[in-house]
C-alpha positions as semicolon CSV with decimal commas, in nm:
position;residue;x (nm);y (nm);z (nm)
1;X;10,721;11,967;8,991
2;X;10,917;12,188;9,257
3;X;10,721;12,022;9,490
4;X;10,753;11,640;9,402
5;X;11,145;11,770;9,402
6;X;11,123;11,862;9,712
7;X;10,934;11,581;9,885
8;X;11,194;11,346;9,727
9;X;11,421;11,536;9,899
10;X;11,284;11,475;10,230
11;X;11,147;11,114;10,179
12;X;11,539;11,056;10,123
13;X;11,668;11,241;10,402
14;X;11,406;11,041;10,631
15;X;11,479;10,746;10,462
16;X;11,827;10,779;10,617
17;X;11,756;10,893;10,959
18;X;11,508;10,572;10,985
19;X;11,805;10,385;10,886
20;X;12,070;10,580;11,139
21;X;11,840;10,510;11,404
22;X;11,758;10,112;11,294
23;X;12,163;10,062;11,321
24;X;12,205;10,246;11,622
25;X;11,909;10,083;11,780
26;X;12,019;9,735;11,705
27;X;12,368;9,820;11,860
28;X;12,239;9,952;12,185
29;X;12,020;9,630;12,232
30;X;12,328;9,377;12,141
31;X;12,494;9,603;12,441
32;X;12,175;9,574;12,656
33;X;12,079;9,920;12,676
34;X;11,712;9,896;12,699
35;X;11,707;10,269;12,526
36;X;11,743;10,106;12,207
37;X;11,371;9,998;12,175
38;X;11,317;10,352;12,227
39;X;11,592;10,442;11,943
40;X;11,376;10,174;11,740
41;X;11,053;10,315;11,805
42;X;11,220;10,643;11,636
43;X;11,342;10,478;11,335
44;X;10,969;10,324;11,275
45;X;10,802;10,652;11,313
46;X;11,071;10,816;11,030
47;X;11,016;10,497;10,828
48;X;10,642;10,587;10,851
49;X;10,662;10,958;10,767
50;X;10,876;10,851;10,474
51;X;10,621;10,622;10,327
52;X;10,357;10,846;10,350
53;X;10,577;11,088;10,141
54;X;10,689;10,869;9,914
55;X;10,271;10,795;9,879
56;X;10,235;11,166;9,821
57;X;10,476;11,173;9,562
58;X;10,337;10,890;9,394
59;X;10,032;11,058;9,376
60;X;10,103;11,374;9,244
61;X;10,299;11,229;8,970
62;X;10,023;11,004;8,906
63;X;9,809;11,341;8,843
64;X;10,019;11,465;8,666
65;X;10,049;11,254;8,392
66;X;9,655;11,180;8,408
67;X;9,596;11,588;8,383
């Protein structure tokens, strides 16, 4: 179960950063600053890495209870 802990841990921590980058994105676009697709691009490859954790934790907990 340490380990579930611990990907919940860093499915959260990416779950934020996706979201830092999202808001930061969408202000440097409403400025212009063409960077921000770039700052977007970020936040969708954390929002990626996070679902695939959150998948991973999903799955151990469903074999867990199975085992």
């Amino acid at each position: 179960m340490e380990k579930v802990e611990e990907l919940k841990s860093r499915a959260k921590e990416l779950g934020k950063e996706s979201a830092s980058y999202s808001r930061k994105a969408i202000e440097m676009l409403k400025s212009g600053n063409e960077d921000g697709k770039e700052m977007m691009r970020k936040a969708n490859i954390a929002g990626r890495r996070c679902r695939v954790i959150v998948n991973e934790i999903l799955r151990l907990e469903k074999a867990e209870i199975i085992s």
